[in-house]
C-alpha positions in Angstrom: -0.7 -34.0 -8.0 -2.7 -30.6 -9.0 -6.1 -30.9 -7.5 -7.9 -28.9 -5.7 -6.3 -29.0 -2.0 -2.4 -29.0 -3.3 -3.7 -25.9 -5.5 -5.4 -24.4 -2.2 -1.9 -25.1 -0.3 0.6 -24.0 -3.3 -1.9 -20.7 -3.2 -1.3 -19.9 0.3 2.4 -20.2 -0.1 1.7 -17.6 -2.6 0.3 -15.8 0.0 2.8 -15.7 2.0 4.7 -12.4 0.6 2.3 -10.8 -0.2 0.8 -10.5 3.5 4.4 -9.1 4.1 4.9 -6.7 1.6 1.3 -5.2 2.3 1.6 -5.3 6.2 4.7 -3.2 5.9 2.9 -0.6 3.0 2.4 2.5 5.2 -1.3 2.9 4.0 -4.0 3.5 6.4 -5.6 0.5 5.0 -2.7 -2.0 5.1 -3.4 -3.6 8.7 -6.6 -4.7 7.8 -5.7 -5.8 3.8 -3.0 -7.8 5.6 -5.8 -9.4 8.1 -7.8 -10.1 5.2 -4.9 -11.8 3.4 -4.1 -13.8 6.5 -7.4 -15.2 7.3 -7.9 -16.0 3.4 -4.9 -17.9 4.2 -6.0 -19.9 7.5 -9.4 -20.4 5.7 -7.3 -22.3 2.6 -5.5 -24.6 5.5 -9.2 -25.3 6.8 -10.5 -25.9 3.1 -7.8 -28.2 1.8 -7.4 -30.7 4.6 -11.2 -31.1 4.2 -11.7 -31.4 0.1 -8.3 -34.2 0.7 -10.4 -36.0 2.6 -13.8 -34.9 1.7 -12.9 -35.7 -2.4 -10.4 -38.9 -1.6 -7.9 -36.4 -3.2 -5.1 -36.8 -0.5 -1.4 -36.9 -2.0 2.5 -37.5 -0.3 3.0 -33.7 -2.0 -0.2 -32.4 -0.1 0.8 -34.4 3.3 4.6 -32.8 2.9 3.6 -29.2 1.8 0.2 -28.6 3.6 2.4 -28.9 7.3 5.0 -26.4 6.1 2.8 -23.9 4.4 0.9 -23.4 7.8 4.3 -23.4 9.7 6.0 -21.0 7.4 2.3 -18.9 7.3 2.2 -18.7 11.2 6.0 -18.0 11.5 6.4 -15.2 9.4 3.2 -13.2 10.7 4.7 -14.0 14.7 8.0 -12.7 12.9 6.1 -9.6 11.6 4.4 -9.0 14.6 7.6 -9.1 16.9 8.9 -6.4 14.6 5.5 -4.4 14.8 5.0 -4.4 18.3 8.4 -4.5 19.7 7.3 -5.6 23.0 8.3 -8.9 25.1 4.8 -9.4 25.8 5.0 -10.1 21.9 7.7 -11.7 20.8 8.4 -14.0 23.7 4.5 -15.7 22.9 6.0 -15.6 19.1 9.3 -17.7 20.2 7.5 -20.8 22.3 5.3 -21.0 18.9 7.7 -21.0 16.7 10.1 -22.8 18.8 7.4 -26.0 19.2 6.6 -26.0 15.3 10.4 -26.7 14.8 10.4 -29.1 18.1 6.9 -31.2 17.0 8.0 -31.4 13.2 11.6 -32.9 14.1 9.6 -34.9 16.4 7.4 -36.0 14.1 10.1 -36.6 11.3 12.0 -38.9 13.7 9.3 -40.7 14.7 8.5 -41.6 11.4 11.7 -43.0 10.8 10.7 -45.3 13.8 7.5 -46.3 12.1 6.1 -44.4 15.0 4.3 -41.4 13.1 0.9 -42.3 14.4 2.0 -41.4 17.9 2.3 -38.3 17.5 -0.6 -37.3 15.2 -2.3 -33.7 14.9 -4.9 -34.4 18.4 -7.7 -32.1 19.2 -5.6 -30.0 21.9 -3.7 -29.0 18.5 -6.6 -28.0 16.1 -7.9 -25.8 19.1 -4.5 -24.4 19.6 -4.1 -23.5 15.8 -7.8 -22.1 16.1 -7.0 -19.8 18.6 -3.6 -18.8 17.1 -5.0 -18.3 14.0 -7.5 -15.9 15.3 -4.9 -13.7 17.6 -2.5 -13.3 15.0 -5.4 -12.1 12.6 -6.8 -9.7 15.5 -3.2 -8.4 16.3 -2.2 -7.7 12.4 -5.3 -5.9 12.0 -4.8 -3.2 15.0 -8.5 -2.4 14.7 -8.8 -1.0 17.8 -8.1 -0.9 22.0 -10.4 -3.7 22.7 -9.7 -5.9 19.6 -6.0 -5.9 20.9 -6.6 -6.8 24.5 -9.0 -10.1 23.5 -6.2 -10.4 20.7 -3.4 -10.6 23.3 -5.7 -12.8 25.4 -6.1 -15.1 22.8 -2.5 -15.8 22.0 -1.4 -16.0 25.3 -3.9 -18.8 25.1 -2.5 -20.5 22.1 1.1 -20.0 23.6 -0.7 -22.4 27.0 -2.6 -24.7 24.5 1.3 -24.4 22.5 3.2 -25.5 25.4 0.4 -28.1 26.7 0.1 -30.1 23.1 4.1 -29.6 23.2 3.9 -32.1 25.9 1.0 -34.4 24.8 2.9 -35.1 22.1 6.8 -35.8 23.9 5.0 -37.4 26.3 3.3 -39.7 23.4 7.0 -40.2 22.3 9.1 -40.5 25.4 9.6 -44.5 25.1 11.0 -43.8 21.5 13.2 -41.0 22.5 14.6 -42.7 25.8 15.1 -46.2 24.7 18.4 -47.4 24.0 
């Protein structure tokens, strides 16, 4: 069970509060330490999906936890960023995100109670949509400067379309599961 992606996975759960408690220190330097810390995190969801596959090292505890470290990653920078910026052209991006990570993984959950789980797989529309997430959030924590927060914006209004549009893909994947009787 402890190889090298479940230890990459369990490490950016550790990451987790520690991002929070040094994006709220009220240091000069704590935007961009934060940053760091988040893009060391989205680098060790790149790494470990890669060595599982790349080393045959693939485990139920990696397929379970990798999923909920990135949701729980992703959810409680949108959550610190809502608080940060105080601004509906912040935190209304940060609700459809979160709101279609809790949607897709119930949907995915049920479906796999059907024996349906391939249906509704990660697609390509998703990895671009994490992609560009992943790089707004890290753009908007670290506050460098004027311009960095404009393309920053741009780019998560971007992941919030790509959110919605994979949103669909994948009920649309399911509806004959979800409407049957």
């Amino acid at each position: 069970m402890w190889n090298i992606p479940n230890t990459l996975t369990t490490f950016r759960l550790f990451l987790i509060p520690v991002f929070l408690v040094i994006f709220y220190l009220p240091y000069s330097w704590a935007f961009f330490a934060a940053a760091f810390i988040f893009w060391l995190a989205s680098i060790t969801d790149i790494l470990d999906g890669y060595l599982a596959r790349k080393l045959e090292q693939s485990t139920p505890f990696g397929a379970f936890l990798d999923p909920v470290a990135d949701k729980v990653m992703v959810c409680a920078a949108l959550v610190a960023l809502s608080d940060q910026y105080q601004s509906m052209y912040m935190t209304i991006p940060a609700l459809i995100i979160i709101s279609r990570e809790i949607i897709i993984s119930a949907l995915r959950e049920w479906m796999a109670e059907q024996g349906k789980r391939g249906n509704v797989a990660v697609s390509n529309m998703g990895k671009i949509k994490t992609a560009a997430q992943m790089l707004a959030i890290i753009g908007l924590i670290w506050q460098y400067d004027t311009w960095m927060n404009y393309l920053s914006f741009g780019l998560l209004y971007i992941a919030t379309f790509l959110t919605l549009s994979s949103m669909m893909q994948y009920l649309r994947a399911a509806w004959g599961e979800l409407t049957k009787n």
